[in-house]
Structure formats: C-alpha cells, structure tokens
C-alpha positions in Angstrom: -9.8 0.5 0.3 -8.9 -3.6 0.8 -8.8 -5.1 3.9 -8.1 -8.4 5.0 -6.7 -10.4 8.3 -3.1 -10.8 9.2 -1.2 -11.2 12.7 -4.8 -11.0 13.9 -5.6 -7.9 13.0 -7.1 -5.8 9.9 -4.6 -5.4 7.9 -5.1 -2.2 4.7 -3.5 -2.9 2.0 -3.2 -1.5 -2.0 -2.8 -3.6 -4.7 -2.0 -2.4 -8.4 -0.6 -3.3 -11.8 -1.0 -6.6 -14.0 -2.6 -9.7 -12.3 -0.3 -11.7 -13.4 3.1 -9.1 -13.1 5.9 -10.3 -10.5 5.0 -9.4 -7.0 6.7 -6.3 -5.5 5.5 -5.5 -1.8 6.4 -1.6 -0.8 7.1 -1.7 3.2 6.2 2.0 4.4 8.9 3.7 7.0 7.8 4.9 10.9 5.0 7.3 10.8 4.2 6.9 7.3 1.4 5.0 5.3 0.9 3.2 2.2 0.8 7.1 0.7 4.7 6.6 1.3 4.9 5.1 -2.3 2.3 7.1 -4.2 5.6 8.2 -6.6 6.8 4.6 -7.1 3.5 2.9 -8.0 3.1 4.2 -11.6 6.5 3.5 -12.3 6.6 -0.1 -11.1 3.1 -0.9 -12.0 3.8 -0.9 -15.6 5.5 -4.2 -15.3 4.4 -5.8 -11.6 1.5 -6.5 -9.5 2.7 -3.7 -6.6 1.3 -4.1 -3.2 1.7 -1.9 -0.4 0.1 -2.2 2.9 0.0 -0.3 6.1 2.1 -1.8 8.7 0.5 -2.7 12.6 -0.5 0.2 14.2 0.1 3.0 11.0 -2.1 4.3 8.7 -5.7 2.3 8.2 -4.3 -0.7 10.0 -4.0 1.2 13.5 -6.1 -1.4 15.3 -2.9 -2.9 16.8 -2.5 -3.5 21.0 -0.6 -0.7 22.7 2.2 -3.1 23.5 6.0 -3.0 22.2 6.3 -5.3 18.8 9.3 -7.1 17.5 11.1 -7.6 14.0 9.9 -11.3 14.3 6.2 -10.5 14.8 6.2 -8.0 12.1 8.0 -10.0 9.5 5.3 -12.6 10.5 2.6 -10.0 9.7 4.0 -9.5 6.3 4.3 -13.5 5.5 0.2 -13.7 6.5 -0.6 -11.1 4.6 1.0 -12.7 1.3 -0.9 -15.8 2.3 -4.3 -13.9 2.8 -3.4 -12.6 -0.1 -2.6 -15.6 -2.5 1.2 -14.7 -2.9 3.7 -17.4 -2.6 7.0 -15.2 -3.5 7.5 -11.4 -3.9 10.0 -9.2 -3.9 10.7 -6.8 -1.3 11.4 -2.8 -1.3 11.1 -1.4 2.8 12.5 1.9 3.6 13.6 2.5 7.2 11.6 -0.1 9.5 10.2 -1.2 6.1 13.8 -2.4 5.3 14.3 -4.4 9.0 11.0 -6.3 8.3 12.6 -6.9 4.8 15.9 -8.2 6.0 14.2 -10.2 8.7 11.5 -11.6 6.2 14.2 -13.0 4.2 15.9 -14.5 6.6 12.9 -16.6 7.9 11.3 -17.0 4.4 14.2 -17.0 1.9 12.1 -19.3 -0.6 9.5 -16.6 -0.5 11.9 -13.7 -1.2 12.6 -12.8 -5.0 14.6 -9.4 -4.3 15.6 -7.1 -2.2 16.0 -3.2 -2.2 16.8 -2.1 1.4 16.3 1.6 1.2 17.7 4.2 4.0 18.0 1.1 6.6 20.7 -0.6 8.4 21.1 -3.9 10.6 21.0 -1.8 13.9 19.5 1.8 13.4 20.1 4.4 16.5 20.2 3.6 20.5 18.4 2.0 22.9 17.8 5.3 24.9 17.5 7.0 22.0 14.4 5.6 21.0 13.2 5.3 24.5 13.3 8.4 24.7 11.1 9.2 21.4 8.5 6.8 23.0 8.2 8.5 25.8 7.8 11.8 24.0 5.6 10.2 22.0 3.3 8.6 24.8 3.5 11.7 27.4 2.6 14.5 24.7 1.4 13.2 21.5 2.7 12.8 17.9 2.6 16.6 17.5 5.8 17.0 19.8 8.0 15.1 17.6 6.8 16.0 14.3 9.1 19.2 13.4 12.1 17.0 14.4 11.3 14.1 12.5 10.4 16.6 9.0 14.2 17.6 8.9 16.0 14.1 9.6 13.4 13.1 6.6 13.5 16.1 4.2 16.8 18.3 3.1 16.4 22.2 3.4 16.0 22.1 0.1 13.1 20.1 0.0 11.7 21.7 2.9 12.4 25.6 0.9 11.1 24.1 -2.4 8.4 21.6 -1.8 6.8 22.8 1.4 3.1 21.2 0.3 4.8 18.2 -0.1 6.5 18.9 3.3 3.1 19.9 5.0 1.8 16.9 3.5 4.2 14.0 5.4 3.3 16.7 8.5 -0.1 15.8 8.8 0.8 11.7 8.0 3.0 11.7 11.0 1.0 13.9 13.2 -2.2 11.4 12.3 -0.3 8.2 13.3 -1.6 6.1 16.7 0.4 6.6 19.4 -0.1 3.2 20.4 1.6 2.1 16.5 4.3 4.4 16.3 5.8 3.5 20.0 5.0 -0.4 19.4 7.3 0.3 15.9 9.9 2.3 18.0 10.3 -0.8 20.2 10.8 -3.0 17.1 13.7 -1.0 15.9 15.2 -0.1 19.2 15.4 -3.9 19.8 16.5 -5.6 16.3 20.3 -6.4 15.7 20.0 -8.1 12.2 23.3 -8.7 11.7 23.2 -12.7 12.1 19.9 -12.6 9.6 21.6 -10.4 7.5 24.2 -13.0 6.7 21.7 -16.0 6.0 20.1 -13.8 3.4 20.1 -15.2 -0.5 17.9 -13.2 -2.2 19.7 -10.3 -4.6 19.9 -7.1 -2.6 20.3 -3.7 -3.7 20.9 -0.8 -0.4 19.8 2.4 -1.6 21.4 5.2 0.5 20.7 9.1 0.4 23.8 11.2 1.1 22.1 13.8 3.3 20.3 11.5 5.5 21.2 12.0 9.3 19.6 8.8 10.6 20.7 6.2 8.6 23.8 7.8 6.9 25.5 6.1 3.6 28.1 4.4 6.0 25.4 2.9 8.0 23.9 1.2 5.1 27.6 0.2 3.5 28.0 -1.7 6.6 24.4 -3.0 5.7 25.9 -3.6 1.9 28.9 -5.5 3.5 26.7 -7.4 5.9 24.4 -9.5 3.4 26.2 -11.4 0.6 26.8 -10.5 -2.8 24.4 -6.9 -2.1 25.1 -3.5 -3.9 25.2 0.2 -2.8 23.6 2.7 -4.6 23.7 6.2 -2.9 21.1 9.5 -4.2 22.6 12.7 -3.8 21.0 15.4 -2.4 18.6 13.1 0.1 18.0 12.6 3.4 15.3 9.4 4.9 12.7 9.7 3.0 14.5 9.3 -0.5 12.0 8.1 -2.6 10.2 11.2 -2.1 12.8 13.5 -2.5 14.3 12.3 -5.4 12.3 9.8 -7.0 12.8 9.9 -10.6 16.6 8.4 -9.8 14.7 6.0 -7.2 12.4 5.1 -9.5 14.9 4.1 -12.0 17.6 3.0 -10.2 14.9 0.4 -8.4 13.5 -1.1 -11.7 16.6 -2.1 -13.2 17.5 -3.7 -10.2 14.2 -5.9 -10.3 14.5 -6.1 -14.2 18.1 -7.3 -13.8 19.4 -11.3 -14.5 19.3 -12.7 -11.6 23.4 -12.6 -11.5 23.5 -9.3 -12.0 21.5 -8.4 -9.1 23.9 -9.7 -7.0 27.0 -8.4 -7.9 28.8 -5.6 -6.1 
C-alpha cells in the first residue's frame, strides 16, 4: 500500500503494469476507492503502467480537512501526485467526479494530458440544492442514510438481482467513506460548471455513457460529447453509474482501443 504527499496530504495510490508502459491514471467516482477499477487493471495493465489513487478524503487517503473542496484544488492534487510520482504525461479515465477532475486537469495541464475517457460524467452534474441536500444528510446522520439510494442510481435491478455480493460489496465502500471526504467531494461537484474548460481541451476524448444511468443520463454526457472538440460517444447498454462494474468486458474493450488508437482516430466523432 504506496503512499506519498500531494495537495499536502497522504495521498494512496496503486501502481501496476510495465515500468516503462504509457501512463493511464484511473480517477475513482464519489464514495468509491481505488477498488473502483479492480476489473480494468488486468486488462489495461497488459500494455500500460496503470495508476489509481484514492482521491482527498476517500478510501486510504481520508486525512483531508472537513472543509468543501473545488474542481481546481482537486485537479491540483492529481498534477502533484504525477510529480511525486515521476510522471510528466498520462492519460486520463475518471468516472463521475473522476471525470470533472479529468476535464478540469486537461484544461490547466493540456501538455500533460495524452487522452481522455470521460466515463458517466458531464460538465455540470445535478443541482445546487440537490447536493446540499445530500451533505446534509450526509453530515447530520452518517453515510449509512444515503447508501440504499446511492446502490440503485449506481447498479440496474439486474445487477442488484444477479450480483448481490458484488452489490453488498460497493455497500460497505460507500458506507466506510469519511464524512468529512464525501461532503468536501459533494461541494466540488455541486460547484463546477466545466463548460468553458471543456472547450479549451485538446487531448482526444472518448465519453462513455451507460443507458440506464439516472444521474448522468446518455444525453447529459452527449452534451458533454458536443462540448469538448473533436470527442466521441460511446453508450453501454444495460448500465447505470457505475459502468465499468456492471459491464466491464465492453468497458474494458471499448476503453483500450480508444488508448491504442492513432492519435487521429481518437478524435473523430
């Protein structure tokens, strides 16, 4: 279990595959962990150096301040991290929050940013009271009292009937994560329009989209397509959020031959 320092705190972070592969950084979703990407590593590792790290105030990295954080300082986090970490330019899958840090990472570092796979994301995700109101769930009775809720915006019935264990498993992730983090990450979302970075963005970008997903629906991340030049819309049936769980043998592929794509063909529509 690797640690190291970034945005002034201890940062946990995962690193696996060829020393000398192509960067690929995972960016794990609200309420989730590095364990996000436990079906993607294998695949990707067979060709890049993958590293995943839990964001501020998630998983092993929870030491974070009880305050609200922003897009900015979290992208910030991400660019320290590569520099604790030796790693001048990577490419970039983030799912949910993950994907806002990625689209705002670009933006501010585009000659650090190989690629792009913005997965179940959008440029403005829910309402201000919206999340307000999660927080304050959140901060007046504990993780627990949002968990159920959360499980089926993440998970189709189906999953939920057929992979319970895997189900119960994401349960317990959420229900473990700080207070303090998830409600400092809330704030993040609640307060990012990416829209203007959206546009400087340069780096090929693929949107990946699940069809059952109630929080960032396929027309949300379209707009997201239409928003950054030259991106592309791929969109899993039979998914809600949390995709690359659900169906990750088409995530899996569908996300390598983006990244083993010319560089042209990464960027057309």
């Amino acid at each position: 279990m690797p640690f190291t320092r970034a945005g002034g705190l201890t940062v946990h972070y995962d690193i696996t595959g060829p020393q000398d592969g192509p960067p690929v950084v995972l960016l794990n979703s609200l309420g989730t962990s590095v364990h996000l990407w436990d079906a993607q590593v294998p695949a990707l590792a067979e060709r890049h150096r993958v590293v995943r790290y839990d964001m501020r105030g998630h998983g092993l990295s929870a030491s974070a301040p009880e305050r609200e954080y922003t897009m900015v300082q979290l992208a910030d986090d991400l660019a320290e991290l590569l520099d604790a970490l030796a790693i001048e330019r990577a490419a970039l899958v983030g799912l949910s929050i993950g994907g806002g840090v990625a689209q705002r990472f670009a933006a501010a570092y585009p000659a650090r940013t190989e690629r792009l796979v913005l997965c179940a994301t959008g440029n403005r995700i829910g309402t201000a009271p919206m999340w307000n109101e999660r927080m304050e769930i959140a901060e007046r009775n504990g993780m627990a009292a949002l968990t159920e809720g959360t499980l089926g915006r993440w998970f189709t019935a189906a999953m939920h009937a057929e992979r319970p264990v895997d189900v119960d498993g994401f349960r317990l992730m959420l229900s473990r994560t700080p207070v303090a983090g998830y409600v400092g990450c809330c704030a993040a979302v609640r307060d990012a329009d990416l829209a203007a970075d959206d546009a400087r963005i340069t780096a090929p970008t693929l949107v990946i989209a699940g069809s059952d997903d109630p929080s960032t629906p396929p027309a949300l991340c379209a707009a997201l397509r239409d928003a950054i030049p030259g991106a592309s819309l791929h969109v899993i049936d039979g998914a809600a959020h949390i995709l690359n769980v659900e169906r990750p043998e088409e995530f899996n592929r569908v996300v390598r031959e983006f990244l083993h794509a010319p560089a042209a063909a990464g960027r057309r529509r």
